[in-house]
C-alpha positions as CSV (number, residue, x, y, z in Angstrom):
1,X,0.0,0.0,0.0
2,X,1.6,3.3,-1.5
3,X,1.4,7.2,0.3
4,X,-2.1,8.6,0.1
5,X,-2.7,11.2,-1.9
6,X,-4.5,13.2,0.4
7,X,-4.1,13.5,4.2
8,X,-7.6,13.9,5.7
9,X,-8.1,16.0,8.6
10,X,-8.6,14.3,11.9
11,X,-11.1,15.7,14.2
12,X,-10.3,14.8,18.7
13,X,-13.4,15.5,20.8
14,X,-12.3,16.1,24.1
15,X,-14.5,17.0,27.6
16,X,-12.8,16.3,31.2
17,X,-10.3,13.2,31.0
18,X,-6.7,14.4,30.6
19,X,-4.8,11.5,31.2
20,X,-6.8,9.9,28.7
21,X,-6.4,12.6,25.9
22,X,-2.9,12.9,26.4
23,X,-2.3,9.3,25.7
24,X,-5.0,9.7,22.5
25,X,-2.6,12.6,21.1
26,X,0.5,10.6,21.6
27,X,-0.9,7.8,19.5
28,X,-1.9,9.7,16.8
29,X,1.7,11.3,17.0
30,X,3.1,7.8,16.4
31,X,1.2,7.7,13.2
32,X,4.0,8.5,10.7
33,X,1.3,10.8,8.6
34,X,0.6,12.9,11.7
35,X,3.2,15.9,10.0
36,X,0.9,16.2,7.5
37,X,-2.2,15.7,9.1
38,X,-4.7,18.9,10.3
39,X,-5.8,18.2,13.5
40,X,-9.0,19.9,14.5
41,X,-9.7,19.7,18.7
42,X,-13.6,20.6,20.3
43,X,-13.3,21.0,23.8
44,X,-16.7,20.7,25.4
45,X,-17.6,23.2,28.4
46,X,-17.8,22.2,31.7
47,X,-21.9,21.1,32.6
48,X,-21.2,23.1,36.3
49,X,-18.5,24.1,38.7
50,X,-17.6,20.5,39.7
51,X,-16.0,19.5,36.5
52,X,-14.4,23.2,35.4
53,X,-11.2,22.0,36.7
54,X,-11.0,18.8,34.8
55,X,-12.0,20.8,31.8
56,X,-9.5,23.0,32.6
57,X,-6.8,20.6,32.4
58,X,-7.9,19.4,29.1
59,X,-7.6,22.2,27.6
60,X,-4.0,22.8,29.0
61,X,-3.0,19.5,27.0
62,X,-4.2,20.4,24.0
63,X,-2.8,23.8,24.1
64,X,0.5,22.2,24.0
65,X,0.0,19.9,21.1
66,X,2.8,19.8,18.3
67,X,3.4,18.0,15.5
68,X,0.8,17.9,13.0
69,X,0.3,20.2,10.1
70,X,-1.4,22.3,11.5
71,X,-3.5,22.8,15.4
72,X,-7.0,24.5,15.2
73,X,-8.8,24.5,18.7
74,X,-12.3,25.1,19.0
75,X,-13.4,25.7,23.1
76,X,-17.3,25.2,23.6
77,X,-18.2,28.1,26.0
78,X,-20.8,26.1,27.2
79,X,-21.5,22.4,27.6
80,X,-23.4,21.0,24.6
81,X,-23.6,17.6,25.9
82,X,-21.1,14.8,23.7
83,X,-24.0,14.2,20.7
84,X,-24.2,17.7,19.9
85,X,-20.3,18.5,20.0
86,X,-19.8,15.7,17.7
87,X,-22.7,16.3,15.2
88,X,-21.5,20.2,15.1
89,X,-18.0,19.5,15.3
90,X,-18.0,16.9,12.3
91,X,-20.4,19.1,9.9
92,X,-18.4,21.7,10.5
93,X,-15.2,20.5,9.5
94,X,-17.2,18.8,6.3
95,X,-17.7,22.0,5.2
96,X,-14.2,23.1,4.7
97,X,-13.2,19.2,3.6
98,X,-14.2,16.4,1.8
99,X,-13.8,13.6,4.6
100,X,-12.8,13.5,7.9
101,X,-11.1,11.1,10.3
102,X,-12.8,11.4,14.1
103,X,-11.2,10.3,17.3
104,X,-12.4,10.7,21.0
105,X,-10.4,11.3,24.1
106,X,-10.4,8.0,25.0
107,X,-9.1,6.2,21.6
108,X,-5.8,4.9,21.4
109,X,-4.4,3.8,17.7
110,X,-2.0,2.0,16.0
111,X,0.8,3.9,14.4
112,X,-0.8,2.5,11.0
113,X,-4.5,3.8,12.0
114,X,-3.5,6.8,9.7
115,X,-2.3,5.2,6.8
116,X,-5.4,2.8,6.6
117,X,-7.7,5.5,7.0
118,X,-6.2,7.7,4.6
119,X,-6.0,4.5,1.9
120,X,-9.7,3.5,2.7
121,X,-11.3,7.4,1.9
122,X,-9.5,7.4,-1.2
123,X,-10.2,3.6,-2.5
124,X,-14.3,4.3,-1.6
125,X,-14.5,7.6,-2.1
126,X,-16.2,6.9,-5.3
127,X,-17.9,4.1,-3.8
128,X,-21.3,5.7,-2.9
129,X,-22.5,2.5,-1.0
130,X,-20.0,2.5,1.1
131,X,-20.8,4.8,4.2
132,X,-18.0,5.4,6.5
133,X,-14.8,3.8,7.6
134,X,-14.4,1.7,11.5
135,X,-10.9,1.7,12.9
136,X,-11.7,-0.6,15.0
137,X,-13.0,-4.1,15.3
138,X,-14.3,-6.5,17.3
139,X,-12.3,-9.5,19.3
140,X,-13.4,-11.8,16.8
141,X,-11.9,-15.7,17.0
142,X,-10.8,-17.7,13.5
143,X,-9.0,-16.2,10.5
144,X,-10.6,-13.3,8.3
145,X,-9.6,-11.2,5.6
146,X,-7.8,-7.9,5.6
147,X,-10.8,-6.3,5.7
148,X,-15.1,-6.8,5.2
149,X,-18.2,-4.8,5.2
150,X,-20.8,-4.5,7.7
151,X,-24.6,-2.6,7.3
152,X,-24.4,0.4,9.2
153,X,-22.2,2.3,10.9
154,X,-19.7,2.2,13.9
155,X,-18.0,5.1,16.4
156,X,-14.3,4.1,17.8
157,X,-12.2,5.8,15.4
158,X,-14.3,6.0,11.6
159,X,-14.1,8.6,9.0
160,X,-16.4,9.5,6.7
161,X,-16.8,11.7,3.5
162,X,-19.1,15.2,3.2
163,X,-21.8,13.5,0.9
164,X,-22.2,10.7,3.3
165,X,-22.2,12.7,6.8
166,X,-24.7,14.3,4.7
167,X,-27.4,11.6,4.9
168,X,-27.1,11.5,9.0
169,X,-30.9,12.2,10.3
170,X,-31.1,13.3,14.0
171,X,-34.3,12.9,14.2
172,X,-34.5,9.6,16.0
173,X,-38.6,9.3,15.6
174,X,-37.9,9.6,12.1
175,X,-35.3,6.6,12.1
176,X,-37.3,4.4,14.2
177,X,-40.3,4.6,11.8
178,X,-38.5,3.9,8.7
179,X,-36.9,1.0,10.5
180,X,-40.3,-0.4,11.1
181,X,-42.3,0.5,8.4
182,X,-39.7,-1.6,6.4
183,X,-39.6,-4.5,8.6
184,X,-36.1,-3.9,9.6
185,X,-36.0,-3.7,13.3
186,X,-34.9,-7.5,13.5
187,X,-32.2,-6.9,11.1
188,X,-31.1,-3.5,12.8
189,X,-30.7,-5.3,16.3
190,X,-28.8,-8.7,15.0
191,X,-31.8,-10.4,15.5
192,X,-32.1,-9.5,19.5
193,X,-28.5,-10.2,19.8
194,X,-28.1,-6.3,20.1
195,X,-31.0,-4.0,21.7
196,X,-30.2,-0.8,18.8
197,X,-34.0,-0.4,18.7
198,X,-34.2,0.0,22.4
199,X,-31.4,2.5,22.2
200,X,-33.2,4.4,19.7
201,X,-36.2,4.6,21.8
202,X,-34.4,6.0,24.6
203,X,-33.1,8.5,22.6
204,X,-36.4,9.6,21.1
205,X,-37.4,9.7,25.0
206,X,-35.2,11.4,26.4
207,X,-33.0,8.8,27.9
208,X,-30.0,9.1,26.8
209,X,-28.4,11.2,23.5
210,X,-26.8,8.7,21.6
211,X,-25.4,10.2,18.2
212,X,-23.9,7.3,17.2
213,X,-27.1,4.8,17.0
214,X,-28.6,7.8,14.8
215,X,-25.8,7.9,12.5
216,X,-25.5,3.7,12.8
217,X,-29.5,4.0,11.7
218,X,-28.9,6.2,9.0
219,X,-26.4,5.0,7.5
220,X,-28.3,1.0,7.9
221,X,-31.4,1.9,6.6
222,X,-29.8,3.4,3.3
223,X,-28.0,0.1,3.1
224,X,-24.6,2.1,3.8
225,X,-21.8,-0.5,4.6
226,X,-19.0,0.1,7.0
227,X,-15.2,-0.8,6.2
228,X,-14.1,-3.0,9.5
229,X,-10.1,-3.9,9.6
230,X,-9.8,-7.6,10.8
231,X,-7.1,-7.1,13.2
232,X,-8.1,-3.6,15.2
233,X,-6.0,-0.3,14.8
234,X,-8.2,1.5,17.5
235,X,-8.3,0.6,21.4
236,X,-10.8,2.4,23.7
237,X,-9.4,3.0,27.0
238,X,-12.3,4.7,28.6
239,X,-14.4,1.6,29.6
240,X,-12.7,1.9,33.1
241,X,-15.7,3.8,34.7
242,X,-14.4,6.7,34.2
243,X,-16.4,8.5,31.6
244,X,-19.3,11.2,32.3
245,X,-22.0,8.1,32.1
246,X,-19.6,5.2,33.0
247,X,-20.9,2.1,33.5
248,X,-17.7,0.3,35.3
249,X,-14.8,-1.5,33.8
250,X,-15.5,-3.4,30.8
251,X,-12.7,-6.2,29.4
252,X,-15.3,-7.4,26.7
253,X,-14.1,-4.9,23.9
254,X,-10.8,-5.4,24.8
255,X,-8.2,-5.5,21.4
256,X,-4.5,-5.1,21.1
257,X,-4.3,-2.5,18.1
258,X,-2.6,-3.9,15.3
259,X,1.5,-3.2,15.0
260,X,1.4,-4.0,11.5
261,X,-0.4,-2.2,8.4
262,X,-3.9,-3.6,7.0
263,X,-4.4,-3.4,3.5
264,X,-7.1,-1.9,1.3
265,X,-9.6,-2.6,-1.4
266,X,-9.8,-6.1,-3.8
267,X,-12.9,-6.9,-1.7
268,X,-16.2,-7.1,-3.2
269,X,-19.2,-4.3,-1.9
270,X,-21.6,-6.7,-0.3
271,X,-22.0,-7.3,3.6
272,X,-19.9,-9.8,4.2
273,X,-22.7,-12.2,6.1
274,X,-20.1,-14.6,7.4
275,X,-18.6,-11.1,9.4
276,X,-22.0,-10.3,10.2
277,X,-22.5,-13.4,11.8
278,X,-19.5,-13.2,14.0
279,X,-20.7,-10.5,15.2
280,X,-24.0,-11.4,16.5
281,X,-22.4,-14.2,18.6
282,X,-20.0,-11.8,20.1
283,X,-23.1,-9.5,20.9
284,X,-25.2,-12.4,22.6
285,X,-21.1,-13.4,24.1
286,X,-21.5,-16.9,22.4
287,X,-17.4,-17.0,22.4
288,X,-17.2,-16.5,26.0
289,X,-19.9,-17.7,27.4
290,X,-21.2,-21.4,27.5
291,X,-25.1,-22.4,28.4
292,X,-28.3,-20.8,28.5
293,X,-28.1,-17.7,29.9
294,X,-30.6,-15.1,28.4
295,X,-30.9,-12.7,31.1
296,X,-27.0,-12.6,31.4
297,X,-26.7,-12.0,28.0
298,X,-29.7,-9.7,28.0
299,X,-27.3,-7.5,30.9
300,X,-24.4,-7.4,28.7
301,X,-26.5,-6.4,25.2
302,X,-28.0,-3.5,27.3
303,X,-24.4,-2.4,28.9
304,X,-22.4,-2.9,26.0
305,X,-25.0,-0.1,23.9
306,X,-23.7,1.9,26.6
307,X,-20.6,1.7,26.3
308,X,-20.3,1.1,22.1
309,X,-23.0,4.1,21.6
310,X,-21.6,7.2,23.2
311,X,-24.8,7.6,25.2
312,X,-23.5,10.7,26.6
């Protein structure tokens, strides 16, 4: 796999966890195409008084970052809450680019996340069907290809271009309806194995404000298809509780990021079912798990939303 022609930029999200942002920027600094690469940074505001020193020493990390192309820093002056940072935050930089590579304070990469990401907007860019880009991927056991597509969408380390972003809807009413009116809601939640449908409830009620099952929704019921790597170039290293809606340690996504470079393209654009599969028996945790144990697996569906979602 040759140099990219084209260095997207890569967009950090950032709210109260230092430690954790710091060791996000390193990462990315490991990635030989960081020189090149603009790095856009939106730091949320603080929701009250309690967490303005955290947010406070967030922003003192990433006013000492070096080493990319170029640094632009964008400091909410109020809290708008992770969904609407995000949604803002990506659209804005779509206007000014044509794709964009987003990372939150908690994501760790591999020093070849950039060069896949890079490779993978300008093989599909073209490629209408296909939606968005997943740095990272799930545990899964048995031998697989470089890379496969998924329906839908995912949120630990992806990219996207401006004409797809431009299909999100954040109307989650809207979503759900669609989903049902076309018989999908089986489909959409891995036939029970994942409770997406639930999740998109919530958010229509008020329950939580996931962007990410709205932009997974979108992106599914226009038959979008994600690009997953096979071995992961992403780790998430907030599942330790720490988060603004923690939900206490979780091991289950737990990946070493790849130290050697995936490859791109030669695949054909269909779902690869045999992926797809995989997937719903990690969801219902038939790899780790052994017996009947529905209401166990039922506890896990519900936390892991939580923590795969961004129901911040």
């Amino acid at each position: 796999m040759g140099e990219p022609l084209r260095y997207s930029p890569v967009v950090v999200f950032a709210y109260r966890r230092s430690k954790h942002l710091a060791l996000a920027i390193d990462a990315l600094l490991k990635n030989p195409e960081a020189r090149r690469t603009p790095l856009y940074v939106f730091c949320d505001g603080p929701k009250d008084a309690h967490f303005a020193p955290d947010v406070d020493r967030v922003r003192d990390v990433v006013s000492s970052i070096r080493g990319f192309a170029s640094v632009r820093v964008v400091l909410r002056d109020k809290n708008f809450g992770l969904a609407r940072n995000i949604i803002e935050g990506v659209s804005d930089v779509l206007r000014e680019h044509d794709s964009v590579i987003v990372v939150e304070d908690d994501i760790v990469v591999s020093p070849y996340f950039l060069r896949f990401m890079n490779a993978a907007l300008s093989c599909y860019e073209d490629t209408r069907r296909v939606g968005s880009i997943s740095g990272y991927c799930y545990p899964l056991k048995g031998e697989w290809p470089e890379t496969f597509f998924i329906r839908g969408a995912d949120c630990w380390g992806w990219a996207t271009w401006r004409d797809r972003w431009a299909l999100f809807n954040p109307n989650g009413g809207q979503l759900l309806q669609e989903l049902s009116a076309s018989g999908m809601i089986d489909a959409f939640d891995y036939g029970g194995a994942m409770q997406y449908s639930k999740m998109l409830e919530d958010q229509i009620s008020g329950k939580n404000d996931s962007w990410a099952v709205r932009w997974h929704a979108s992106c599914f019921l226009r038959d979008l298809l994600a690009l997953y790597p096979s071995r992961s170039l992403v780790k998430n290293i907030g599942l330790d509780g720490t988060g603004t809606h923690g939900v206490g340690a979780d091991e289950s996504y737990d990946v070493n990021v790849s130290n050697r470079p995936v490859s791109v393209g030669g695949i054909p654009i269909v779902e690869s079912s045999a992926a797809r599969d995989a997937f719903r028996q990690f969801f219902v945790g038939g790899q780790r798990e052994t017996g009947n144990q529905p209401a166990k697996k039922l506890r896990r569906s519900l936390s892991a939303l939580v923590a795969r979602l961004r129901v911040h």
